[in-house]
C-alpha positions in Angstrom: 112.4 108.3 100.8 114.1 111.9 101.2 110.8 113.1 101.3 109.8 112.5 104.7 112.6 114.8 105.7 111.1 117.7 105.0 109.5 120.5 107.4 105.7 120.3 108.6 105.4 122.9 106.1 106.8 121.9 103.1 104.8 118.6 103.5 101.8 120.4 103.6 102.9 122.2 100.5 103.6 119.1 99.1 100.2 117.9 99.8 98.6 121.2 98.0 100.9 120.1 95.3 99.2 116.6 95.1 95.7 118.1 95.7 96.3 120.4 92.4 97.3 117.1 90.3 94.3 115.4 91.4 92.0 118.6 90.6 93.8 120.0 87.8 94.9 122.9 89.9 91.0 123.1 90.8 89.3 123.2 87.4 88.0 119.9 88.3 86.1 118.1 91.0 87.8 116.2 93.5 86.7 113.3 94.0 86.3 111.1 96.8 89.0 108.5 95.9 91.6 111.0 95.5 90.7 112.7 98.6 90.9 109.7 100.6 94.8 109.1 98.6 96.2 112.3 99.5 95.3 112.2 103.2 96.7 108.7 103.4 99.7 110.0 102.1 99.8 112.9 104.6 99.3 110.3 107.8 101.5 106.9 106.9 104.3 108.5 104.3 104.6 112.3 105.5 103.4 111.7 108.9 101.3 115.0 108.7 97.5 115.3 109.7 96.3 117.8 107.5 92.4 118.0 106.3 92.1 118.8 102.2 89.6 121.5 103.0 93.4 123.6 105.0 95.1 123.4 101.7 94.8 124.8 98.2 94.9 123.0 95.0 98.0 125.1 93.3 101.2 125.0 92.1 102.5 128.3 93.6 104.1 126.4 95.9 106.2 124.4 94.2 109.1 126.7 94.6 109.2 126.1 98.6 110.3 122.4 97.6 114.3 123.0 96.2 115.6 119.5 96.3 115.7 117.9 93.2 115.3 114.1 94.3 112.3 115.0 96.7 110.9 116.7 93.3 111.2 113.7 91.7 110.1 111.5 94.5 106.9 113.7 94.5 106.1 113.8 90.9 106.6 109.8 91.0 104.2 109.5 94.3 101.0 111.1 92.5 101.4 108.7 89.6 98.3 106.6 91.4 96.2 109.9 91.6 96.0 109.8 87.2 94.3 106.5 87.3 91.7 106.3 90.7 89.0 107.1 88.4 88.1 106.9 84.8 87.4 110.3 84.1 89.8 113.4 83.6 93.0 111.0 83.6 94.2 112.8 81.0 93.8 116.3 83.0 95.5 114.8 85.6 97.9 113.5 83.7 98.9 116.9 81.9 98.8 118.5 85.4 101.4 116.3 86.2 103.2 117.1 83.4 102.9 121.2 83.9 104.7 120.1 87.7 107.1 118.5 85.8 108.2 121.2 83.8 107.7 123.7 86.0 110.6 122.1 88.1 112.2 121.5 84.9 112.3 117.9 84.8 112.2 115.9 81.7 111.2 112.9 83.2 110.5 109.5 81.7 107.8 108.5 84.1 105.5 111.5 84.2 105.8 111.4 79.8 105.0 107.8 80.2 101.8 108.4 82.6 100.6 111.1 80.5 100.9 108.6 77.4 98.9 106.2 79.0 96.0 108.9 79.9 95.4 109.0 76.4 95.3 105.5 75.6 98.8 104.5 74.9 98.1 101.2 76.8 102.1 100.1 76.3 103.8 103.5 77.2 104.4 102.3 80.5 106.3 98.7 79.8 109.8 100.6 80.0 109.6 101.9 82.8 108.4 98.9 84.3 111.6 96.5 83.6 113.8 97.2 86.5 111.1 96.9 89.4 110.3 94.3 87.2 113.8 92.5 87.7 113.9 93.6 91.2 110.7 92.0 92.7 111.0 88.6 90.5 114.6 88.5 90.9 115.0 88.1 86.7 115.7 90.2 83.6 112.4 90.6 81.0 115.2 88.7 79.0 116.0 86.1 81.4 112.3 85.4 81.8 111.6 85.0 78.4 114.5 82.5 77.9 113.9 80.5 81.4 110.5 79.7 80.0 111.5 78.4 76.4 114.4 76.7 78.2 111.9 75.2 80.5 109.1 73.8 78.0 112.7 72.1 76.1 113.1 70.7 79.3 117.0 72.5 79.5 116.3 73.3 83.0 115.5 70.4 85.6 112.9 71.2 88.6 113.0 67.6 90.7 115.2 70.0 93.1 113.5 72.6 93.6 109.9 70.5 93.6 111.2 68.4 96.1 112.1 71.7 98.3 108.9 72.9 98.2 107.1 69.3 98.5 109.1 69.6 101.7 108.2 72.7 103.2 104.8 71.3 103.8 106.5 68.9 106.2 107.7 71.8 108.0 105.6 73.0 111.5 102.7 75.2 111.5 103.7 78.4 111.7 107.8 78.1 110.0 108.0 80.6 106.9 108.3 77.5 104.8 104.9 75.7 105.7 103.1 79.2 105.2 104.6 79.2 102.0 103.7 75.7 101.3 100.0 76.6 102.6 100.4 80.1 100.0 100.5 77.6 97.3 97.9 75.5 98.4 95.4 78.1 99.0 96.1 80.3 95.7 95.7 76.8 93.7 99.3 77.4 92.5 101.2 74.5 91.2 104.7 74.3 93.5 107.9 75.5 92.0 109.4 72.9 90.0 106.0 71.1 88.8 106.3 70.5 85.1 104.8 72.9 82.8 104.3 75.5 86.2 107.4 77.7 84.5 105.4 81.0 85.5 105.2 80.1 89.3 108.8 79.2 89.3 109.8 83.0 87.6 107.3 84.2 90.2 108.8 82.5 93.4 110.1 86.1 94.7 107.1 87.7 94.3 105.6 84.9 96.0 107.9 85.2 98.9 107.2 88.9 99.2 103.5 88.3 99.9 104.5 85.7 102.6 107.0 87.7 103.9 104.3 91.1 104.2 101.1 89.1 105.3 99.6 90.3 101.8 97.2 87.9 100.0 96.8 87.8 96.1 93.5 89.8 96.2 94.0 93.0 93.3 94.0 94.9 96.3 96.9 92.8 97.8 99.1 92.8 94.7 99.2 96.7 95.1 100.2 96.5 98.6 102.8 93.9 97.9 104.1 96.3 95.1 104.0 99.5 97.9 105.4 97.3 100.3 108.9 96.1 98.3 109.1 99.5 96.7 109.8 100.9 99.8 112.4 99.1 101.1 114.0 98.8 97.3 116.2 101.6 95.8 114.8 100.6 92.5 112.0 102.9 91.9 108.8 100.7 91.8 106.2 104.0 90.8 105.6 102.7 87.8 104.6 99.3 88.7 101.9 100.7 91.4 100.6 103.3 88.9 100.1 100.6 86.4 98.9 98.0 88.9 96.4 100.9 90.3 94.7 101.5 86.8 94.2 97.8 86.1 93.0 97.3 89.5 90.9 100.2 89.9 89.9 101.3 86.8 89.9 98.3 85.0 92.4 100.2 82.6 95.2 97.5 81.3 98.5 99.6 81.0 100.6 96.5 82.9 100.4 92.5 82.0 97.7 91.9 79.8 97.4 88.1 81.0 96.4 89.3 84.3 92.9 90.1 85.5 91.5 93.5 84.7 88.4 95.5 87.5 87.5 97.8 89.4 87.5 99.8 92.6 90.0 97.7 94.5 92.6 100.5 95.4 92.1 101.3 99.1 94.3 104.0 100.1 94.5 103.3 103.7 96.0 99.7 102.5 98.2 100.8 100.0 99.9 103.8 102.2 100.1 101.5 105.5 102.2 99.1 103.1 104.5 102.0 102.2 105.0 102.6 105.8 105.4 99.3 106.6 108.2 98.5 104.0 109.8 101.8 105.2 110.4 100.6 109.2 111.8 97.2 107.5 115.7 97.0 108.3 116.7 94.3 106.2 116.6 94.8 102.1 115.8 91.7 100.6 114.1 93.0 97.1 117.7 94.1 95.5 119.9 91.5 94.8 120.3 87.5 95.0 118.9 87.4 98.7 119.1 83.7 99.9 115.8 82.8 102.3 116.5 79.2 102.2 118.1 79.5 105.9 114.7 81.0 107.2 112.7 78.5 105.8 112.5 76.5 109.5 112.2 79.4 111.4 108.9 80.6 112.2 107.0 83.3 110.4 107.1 85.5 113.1 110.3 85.4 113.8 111.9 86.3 110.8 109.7 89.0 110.5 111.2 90.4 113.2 114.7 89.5 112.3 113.8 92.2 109.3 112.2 94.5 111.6 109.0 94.0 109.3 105.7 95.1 111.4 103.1 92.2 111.4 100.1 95.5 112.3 98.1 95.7 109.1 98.6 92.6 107.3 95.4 91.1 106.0 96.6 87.4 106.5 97.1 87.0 110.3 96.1 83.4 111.1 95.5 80.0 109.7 91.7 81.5 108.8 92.7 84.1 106.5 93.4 82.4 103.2 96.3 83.4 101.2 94.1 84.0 98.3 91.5 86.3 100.2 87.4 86.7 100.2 87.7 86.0 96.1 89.0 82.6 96.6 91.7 81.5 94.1 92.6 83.4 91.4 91.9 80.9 88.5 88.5 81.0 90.1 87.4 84.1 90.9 83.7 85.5 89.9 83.2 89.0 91.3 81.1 92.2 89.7 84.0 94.0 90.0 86.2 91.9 87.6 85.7 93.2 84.4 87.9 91.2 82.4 89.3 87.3 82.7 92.1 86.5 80.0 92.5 83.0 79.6 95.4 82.2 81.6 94.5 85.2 84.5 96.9 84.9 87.4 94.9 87.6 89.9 
């Protein structure tokens, strides 16, 4: 991110800038949520400790920030902020647009958000399909055809069942038994079972979570989606704003098949994943990346190979199920899950 290049003080313009999306330039209260967003932002992505009551909620200073691409990169970081609570998303979301146009952008992103603020649950689906194709690895398109190809049986999965069958043979602690032991504890079928032809699409993603020490918990899906987008040059904003609303406000602008609730977002989590996918040295979300030569070597080890830091994962040992405290996701019973479509897969 070019943003991290800037001076001390243009970050802590930038973070007046953030504080005057979140407040509407101050004509509403901040609340605690948003407060706790923008001063995680400060610490893990602009590595700046600034308090919110040193800085103004206006955009006057949008002029000290020049560069278009850091612009952009800004106005793409506050998506989140329009969707950590319920109320005044749509003030938030025409803030964000008066940023926008004040640095004369026409951008996609920023009209999509502010569509979605006023209930255009589907505004967001565009922008969506290339971090889509980046973290699963497949076009929308492709998806759609591998799983009608799949039930007419045109594609064969003994092979890659009897992979994964075999990573469970593999010793504790290789990348392929935690995988295996991923599957197990999430309840997923293994890639290649018949009629499992969303697990196989989701094998990436899958690896991802491994890979980050992230389990499937709403909360964990974000940081998954922080984590890749920061070491991919594919944009992911719009995945984590959409993820962040169906996760924290129970507000379903992504995959309607997935679990809606609320208050899940931790900033603190979701920040720490940014900067963790930013120290990572090895990109292996863009492209046809082949893992299969890691599979014997242990966990830890290949996390070091990509320079990935093992400090705030939430799955650290054999006692932290890959699921997390909800149990598996076909299974879950919480207050905060507000709605469970039939075939839910978080």
């Amino acid at each position: 991110m070019k943003i991290i290049k800037l001076s001390d003080l243009q970050k802590k313009d930038a973070l007046s800038l953030l504080l005057a999306i979140a407040s509407d330039e101050g004509r509403i209260d901040l609340h605690k949520i948003h407060q706790q967003t923008i001063q995680a932002i400060g610490h893990y992505i602009l590595k700046i400790e600034v308090s919110i009551s040193d800085i103004s909620p206006t955009f006057s200073v949008a002029s000290h920030i020049s560069d278009k691409d850091i612009q952009v990169e800004l106005l793409h970081l506050a998506g989140p902020l329009i969707f950590l609570e319920n109320q005044h998303k749509e003030d938030r979301a025409l803030a964000l647009e008066r940023l926008a146009k004040k640095w004369k952008h026409n951008d996609q992103l920023v009209k999509s958000i502010y569509k979605a603020a006023k209930g255009h649950k589907n505004a967001m689906f565009l922008c969506e399909l290339r971090p889509t194709k980046a973290e699963t690895g497949a076009s929308a398109l492709y998806q759609s055809f591998f799983l009608v190809a799949s039930k007419l049986d045109f594609i064969h999965h003994k092979e890659l069942y009897e992979r994964y069958t075999g990573y469970g043979q593999l010793p504790e602690g290789t990348f392929g038994r935690t995988l295996f032991e991923y599957y197990q504890d999430n309840e997923f079928s293994l890639p290649g079972t018949p009629n499992s032809e969303v697990n196989d699409i989701l094998i990436r993603h899958d690896i991802h979570h491994v890979l980050s020490g992230y389990d499937t918990t709403p909360l964990g899906e974000i940081d998954v989606l922080a984590f890749d987008g920061a070491i991919s040059k594919v944009d992911f904003s719009a995945q984590i704003g959409a993820a962040t609303a169906q996760f924290q406000i129970g507000y379903t602008i992504a995959d309607p098949t997935i679990n809606s609730w609320i208050n899940q977002f931790n900033p603190d989590s979701v920040y720490h994943a940014y900067q963790r996918g930013m120290e990572t040295k090895i990109n292996y979300i863009d492209g046809k990346f082949d893992f299969t030569p890691y599979m014997k070597l242990p966990l830890s080890e290949v996390r070091k190979k990509f320079n990935i830091s093992e400090e705030g994962m939430r799955v650290n040992s054999s006692k932290d199920k890959w699921c997390g405290p909800y149990g598996p996701p076909s299974k879950r019973k919480n207050p905060n899950l507000v709605k469970k479509p039939k075939h839910a897969i978080s």
